[in-house]
C-alpha positions as CSV (number, residue, x, y, z in Angstrom):
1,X,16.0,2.5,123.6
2,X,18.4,5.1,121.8
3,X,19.4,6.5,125.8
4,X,19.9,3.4,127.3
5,X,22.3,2.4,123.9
6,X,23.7,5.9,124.7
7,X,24.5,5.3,128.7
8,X,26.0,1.7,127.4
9,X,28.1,3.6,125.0
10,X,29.4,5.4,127.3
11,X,30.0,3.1,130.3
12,X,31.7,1.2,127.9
13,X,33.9,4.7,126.7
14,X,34.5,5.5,130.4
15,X,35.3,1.7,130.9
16,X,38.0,2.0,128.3
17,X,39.4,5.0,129.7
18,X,40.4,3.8,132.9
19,X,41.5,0.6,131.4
20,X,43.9,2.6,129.0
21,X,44.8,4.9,132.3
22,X,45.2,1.6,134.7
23,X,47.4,-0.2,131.3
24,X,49.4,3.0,130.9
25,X,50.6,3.3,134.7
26,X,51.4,-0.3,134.8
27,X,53.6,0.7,131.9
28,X,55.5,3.5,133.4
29,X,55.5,1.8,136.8
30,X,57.1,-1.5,135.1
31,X,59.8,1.0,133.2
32,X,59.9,2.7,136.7
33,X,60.8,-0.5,138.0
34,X,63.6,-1.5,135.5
35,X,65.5,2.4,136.4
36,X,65.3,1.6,139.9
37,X,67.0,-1.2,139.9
38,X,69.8,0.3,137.7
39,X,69.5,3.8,139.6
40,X,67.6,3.0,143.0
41,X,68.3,6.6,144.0
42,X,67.0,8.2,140.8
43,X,63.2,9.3,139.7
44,X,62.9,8.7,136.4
45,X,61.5,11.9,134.2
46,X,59.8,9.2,132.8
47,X,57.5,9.3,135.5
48,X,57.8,12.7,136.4
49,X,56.6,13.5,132.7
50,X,53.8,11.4,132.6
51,X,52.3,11.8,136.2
52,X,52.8,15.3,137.3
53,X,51.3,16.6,134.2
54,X,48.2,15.2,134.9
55,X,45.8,17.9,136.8
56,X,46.4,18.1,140.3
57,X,43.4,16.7,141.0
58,X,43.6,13.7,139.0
59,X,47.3,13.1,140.9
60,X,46.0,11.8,144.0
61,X,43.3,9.5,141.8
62,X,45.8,7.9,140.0
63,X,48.4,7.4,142.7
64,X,45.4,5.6,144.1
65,X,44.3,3.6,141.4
66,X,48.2,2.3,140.5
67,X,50.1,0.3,141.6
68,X,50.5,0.8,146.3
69,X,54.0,0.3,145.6
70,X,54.5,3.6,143.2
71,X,53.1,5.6,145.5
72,X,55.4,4.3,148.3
73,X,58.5,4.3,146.0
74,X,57.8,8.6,145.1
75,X,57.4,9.4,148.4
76,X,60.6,7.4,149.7
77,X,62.7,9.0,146.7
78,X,61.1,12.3,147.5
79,X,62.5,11.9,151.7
80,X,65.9,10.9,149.9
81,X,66.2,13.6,148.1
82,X,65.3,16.2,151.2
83,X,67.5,14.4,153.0
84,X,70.0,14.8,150.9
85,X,69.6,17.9,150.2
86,X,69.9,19.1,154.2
87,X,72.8,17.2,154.5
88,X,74.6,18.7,151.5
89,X,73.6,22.1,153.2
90,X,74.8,21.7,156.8
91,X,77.5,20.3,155.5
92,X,78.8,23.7,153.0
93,X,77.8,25.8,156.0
94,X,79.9,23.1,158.1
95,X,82.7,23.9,156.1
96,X,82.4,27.9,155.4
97,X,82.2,28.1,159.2
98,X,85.1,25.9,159.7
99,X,88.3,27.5,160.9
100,X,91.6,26.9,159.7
101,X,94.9,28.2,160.6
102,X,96.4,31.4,158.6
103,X,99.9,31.0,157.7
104,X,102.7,33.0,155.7
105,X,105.2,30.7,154.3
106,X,108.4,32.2,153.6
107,X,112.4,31.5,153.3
108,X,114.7,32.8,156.6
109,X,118.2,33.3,157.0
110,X,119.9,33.7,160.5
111,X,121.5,37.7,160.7
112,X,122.8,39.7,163.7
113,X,120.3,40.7,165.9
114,X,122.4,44.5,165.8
115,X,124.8,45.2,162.9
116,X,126.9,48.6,162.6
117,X,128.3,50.4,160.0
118,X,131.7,51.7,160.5
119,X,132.5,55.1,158.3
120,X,135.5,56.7,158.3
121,X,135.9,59.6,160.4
122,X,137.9,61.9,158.4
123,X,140.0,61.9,154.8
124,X,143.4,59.6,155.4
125,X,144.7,56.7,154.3
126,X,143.9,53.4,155.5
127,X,147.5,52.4,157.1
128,X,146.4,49.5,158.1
129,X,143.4,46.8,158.8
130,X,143.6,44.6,162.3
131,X,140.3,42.3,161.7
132,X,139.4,39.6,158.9
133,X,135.8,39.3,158.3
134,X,134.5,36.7,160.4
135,X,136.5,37.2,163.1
136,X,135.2,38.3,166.2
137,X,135.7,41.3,167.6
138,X,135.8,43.1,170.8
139,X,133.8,46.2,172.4
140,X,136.7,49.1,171.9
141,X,139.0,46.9,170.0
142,X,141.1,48.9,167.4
143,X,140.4,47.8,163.8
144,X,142.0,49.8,161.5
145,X,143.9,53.1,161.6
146,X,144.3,56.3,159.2
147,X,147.6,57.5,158.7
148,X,147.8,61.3,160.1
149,X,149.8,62.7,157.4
150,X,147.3,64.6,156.1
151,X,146.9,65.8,159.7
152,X,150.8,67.1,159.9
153,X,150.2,68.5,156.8
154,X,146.7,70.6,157.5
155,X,148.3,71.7,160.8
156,X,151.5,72.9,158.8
157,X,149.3,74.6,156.4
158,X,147.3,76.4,159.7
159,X,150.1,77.4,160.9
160,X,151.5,79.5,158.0
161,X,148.5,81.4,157.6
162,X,148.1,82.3,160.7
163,X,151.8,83.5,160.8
164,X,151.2,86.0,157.5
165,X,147.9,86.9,159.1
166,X,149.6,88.2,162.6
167,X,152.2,89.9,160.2
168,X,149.1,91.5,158.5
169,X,147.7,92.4,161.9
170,X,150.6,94.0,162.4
171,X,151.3,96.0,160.1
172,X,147.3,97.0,160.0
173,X,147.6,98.0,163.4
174,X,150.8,100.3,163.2
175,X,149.4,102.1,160.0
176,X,145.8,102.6,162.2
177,X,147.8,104.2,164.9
178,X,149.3,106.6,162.5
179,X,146.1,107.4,160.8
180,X,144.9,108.0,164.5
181,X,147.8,110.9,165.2
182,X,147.2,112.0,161.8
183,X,143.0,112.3,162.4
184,X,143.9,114.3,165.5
185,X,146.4,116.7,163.8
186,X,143.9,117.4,161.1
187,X,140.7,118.0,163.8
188,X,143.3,120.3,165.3
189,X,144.1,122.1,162.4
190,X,140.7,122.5,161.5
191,X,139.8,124.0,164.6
192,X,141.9,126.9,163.8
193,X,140.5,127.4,160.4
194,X,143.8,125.7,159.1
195,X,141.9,123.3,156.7
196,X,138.5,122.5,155.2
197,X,136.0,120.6,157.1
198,X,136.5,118.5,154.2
199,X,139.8,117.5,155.2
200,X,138.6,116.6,158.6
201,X,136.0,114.2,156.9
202,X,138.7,112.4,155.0
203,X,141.2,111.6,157.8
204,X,138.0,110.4,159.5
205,X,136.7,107.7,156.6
206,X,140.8,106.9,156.4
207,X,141.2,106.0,160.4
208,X,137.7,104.0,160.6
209,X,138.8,102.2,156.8
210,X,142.1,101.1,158.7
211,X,139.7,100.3,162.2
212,X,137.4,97.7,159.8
213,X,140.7,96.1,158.4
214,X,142.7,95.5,161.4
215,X,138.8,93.8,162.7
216,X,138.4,91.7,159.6
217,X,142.4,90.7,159.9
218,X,141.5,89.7,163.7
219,X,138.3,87.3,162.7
220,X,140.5,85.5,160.4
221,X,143.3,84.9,162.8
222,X,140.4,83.7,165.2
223,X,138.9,81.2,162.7
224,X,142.9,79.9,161.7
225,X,143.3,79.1,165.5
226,X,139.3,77.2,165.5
227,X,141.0,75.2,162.2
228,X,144.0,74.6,164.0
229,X,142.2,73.5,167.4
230,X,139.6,71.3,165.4
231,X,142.9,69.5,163.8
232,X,144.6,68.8,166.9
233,X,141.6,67.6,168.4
234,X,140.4,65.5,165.5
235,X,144.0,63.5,165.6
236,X,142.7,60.9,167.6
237,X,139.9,59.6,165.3
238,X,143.2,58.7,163.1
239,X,141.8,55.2,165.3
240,X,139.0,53.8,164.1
241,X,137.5,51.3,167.0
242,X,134.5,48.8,168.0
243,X,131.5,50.0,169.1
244,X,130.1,46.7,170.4
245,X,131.2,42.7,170.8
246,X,130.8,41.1,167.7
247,X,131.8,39.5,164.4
248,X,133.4,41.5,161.7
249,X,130.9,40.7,158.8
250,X,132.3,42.6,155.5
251,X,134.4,45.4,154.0
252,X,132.9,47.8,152.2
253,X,136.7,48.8,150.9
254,X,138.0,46.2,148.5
255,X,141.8,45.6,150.0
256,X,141.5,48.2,152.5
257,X,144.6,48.4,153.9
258,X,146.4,51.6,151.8
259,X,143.4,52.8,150.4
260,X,142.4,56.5,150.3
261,X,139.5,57.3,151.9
262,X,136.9,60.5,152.2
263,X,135.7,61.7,155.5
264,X,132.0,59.2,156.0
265,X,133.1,56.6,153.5
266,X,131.4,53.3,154.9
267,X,134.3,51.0,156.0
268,X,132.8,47.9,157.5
269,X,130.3,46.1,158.9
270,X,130.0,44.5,162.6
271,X,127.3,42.2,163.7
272,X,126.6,41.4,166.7
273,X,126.8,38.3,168.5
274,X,122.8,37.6,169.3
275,X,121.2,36.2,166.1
276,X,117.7,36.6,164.9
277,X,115.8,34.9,162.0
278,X,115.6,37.2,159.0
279,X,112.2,36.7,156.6
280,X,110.8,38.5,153.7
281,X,107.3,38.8,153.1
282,X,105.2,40.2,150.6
283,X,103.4,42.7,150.9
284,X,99.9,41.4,150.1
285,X,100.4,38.9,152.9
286,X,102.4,41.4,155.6
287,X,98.9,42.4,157.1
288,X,98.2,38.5,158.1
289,X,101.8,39.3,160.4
290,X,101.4,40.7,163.7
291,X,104.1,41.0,166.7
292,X,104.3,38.5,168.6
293,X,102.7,35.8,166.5
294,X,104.1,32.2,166.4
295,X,106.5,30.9,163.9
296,X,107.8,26.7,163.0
297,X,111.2,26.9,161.5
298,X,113.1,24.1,159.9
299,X,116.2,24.3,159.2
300,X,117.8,22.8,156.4
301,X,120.3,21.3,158.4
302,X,118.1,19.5,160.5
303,X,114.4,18.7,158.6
304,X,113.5,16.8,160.6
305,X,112.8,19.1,163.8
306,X,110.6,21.8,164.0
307,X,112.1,24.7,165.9
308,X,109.6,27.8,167.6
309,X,109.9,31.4,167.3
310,X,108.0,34.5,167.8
311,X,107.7,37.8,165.3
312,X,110.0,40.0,167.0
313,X,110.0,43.1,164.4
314,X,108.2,44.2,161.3
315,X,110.6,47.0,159.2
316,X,108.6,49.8,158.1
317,X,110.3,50.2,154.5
318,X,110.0,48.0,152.1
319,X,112.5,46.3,149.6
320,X,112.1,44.6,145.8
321,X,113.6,41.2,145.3
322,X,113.5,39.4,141.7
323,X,110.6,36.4,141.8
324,X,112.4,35.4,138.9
325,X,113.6,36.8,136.1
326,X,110.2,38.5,134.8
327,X,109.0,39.5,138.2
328,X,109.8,41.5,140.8
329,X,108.2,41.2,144.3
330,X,107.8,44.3,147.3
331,X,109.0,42.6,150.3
332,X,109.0,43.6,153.8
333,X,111.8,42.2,156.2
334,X,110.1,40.6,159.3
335,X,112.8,39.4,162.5
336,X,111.7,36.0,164.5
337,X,113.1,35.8,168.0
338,X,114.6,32.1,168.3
339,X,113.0,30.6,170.7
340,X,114.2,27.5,170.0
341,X,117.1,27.0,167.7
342,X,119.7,24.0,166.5
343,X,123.1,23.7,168.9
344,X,124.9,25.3,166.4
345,X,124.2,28.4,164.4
346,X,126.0,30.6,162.2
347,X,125.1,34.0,160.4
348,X,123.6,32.6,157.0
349,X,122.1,29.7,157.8
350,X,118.4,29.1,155.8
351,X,115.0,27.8,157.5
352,X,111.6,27.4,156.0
353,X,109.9,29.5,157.9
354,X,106.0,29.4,158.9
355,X,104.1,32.3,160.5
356,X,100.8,31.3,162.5
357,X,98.9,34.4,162.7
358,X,96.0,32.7,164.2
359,X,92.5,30.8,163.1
360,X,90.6,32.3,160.1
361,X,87.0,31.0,158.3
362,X,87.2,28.8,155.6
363,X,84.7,31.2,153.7
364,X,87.0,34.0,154.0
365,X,90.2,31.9,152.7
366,X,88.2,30.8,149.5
367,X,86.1,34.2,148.9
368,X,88.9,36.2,149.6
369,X,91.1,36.2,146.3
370,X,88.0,36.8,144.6
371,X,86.8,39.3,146.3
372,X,90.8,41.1,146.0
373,X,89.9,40.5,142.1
374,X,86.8,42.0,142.1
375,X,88.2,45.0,144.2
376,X,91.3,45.2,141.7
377,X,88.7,45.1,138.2
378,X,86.4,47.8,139.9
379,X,89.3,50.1,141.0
């Protein structure tokens, strides 16, 4: 009697138990319900919570027992959320793999392809000045000459030396021949026991002192007639001339014409009459530039078209231009052949200019000023 009231007791307890189990998931499946239709995509921890930390083995029991529906509402969510998930993935690999073109943006100006620098040839004085700047000048044309006075006088000057030099020589030579006779006499005299060996020695040292003065008198009459030569010839470069065709760009002398000038002051400036684009880049960016890479200009005259080019030149030294007024920026001057340019151009004219220097990952682009950081903290 006592064990079947014990097996009926506990029927009845196991009878409750999955009763309270079955009431329970109908709870958190109706709640599961209400979140879906709010958040369809969304599993609510609610559910999470409640069913997954249940032993594994009771899981499957009561996925089975519930509600069909539940079970078929996890497992979609679950496929949404995979799906998802590879999506998201190919996609960020998708667009780290991506390539994009590298560019250097920078300002240009237009410049002489060639540009000389005229310097003075010798000291003179600037008589006078035949070219304005911006005129345009021809191969061998005469633009300014020095007036020779300074010539007339350094040949004047040559001239008198090497007058009271000769006289020197001269005289040197007359009073060597006579210490000559006079060496001979004494040798003579000394033969006969007339005089010292002594005195023989001192006519000698006298005749070969006079020999090293007349020499030393003769190698500065030689370098009076090299001066004198050099003058003569360097008369001509009183003219001061064009070395190419081209367009006189500035004066280095401020109101030339009557100014004094030393031999290798700069004078002027020619440019020549082909025209390049002129750009600076930075530094950091100058190993994105290579010869020969492509480059859209557009010019400020005309925005609206986009003229080609091609890197021409990279300079090897480097310059400093103010950012602004706190910073400074190392710039390296880079000339674009154009390819393509407006009908008319003049030296001076700006262009934004764009250098292509080919495809590059997306990764790269975004990891690389990190990296750069990383590199700069560690250094």
């Amino acid at each position: 009697m006592d064990n079947a009231d014990t097996n009926g007791q506990g029927q009845k307890t196991v009878e409750e138990l999955k009763k309270g189990i079955l009431i329970r998931d109908a709870q958190i499946h109706e709640i599961q319900e209400k979140f879906s239709k709010l958040m369809p995509d969304i599993i609510t921890s609610i559910e999470e919570r409640d069913l997954f930390r249940r032993p594994p083995h009771k899981i499957r029991e009561t996925i089975e027992t519930a509600d069909p529906k539940m079970a078929g509402e996890l497992y979609r969510i679950k496929k949404r959320k995979l799906r998802f998930f590879v999506v998201a993935s190919l996609a960020v690999i998708a667009i780290f793999m991506m390539r994009v073109q590298n560019t250097v943006t920078s300002q240009g100006t237009i410049v002489p392809k060639l540009m000389v620098a005229i310097k003075s040839p010798s000291i003179g004085t600037i008589k006078r000045v035949y070219y304005s700047e911006g005129e345009f000048v021809r191969k061998g044309s005469l633009i300014a000459a020095l007036s020779d006075q300074n010539y007339r006088s350094s040949l004047e000057e040559m001239s008198r030396r090497r007058g009271v030099a000769v006289a020197h020589l001269s005289g040197d030579l007359i009073q060597l021949e006579k210490l000559k006779v006079d060496l001979e006499r004494v040798k003579h005299l000394v033969a006969e026991d007339a005089l010292p060996r002594t005195a023989r020695d001192e006519a000698q040292y006298r005749y070969e002192l006079g020999a090293v003065t007349v020499q030393e008198q003769q190698k500065e009459i030689e370098l009076l007639d090299a001066q004198k030569s050099s003058i003569i010839k360097n008369r001509n470069l009183t003219e001061i001339r064009s070395p190419i065709d081209g367009a006189m760009l500035t004066w280095a002398v401020n109101n030339a014409q009557g100014q004094f000038v030393q031999d290798g002051t700069a004078l002027c400036e020619i440019g020549s009459l082909d025209t390049v684009m002129e750009a600076l880049v930075e530094e950091k960016e100058l190993k994105n530039v290579h010869l020969g890479d492509e480059v859209n200009m557009v010019f400020d005259i005309d925005p609206s078209k986009v003229y080609k080019g091609k890197v021409l030149k990279i300079a090897h030294s480097m310059g400093v231009i103010k950012k602004d007024i706190w910073t400074k920026a190392e710039v390296f001057a880079v000339q674009i052949d154009l390819l393509e340019k407006p009908s008319q151009t003049v030296i001076g004219m700006k262009a934004n200019v764009e250098i292509v220097s080919g495809m590059k990952p997306m990764g790269k682009i975004l990891f690389d000023p990190f990296i750069n950081w990383a590199k700069r903290k560690l250094s």
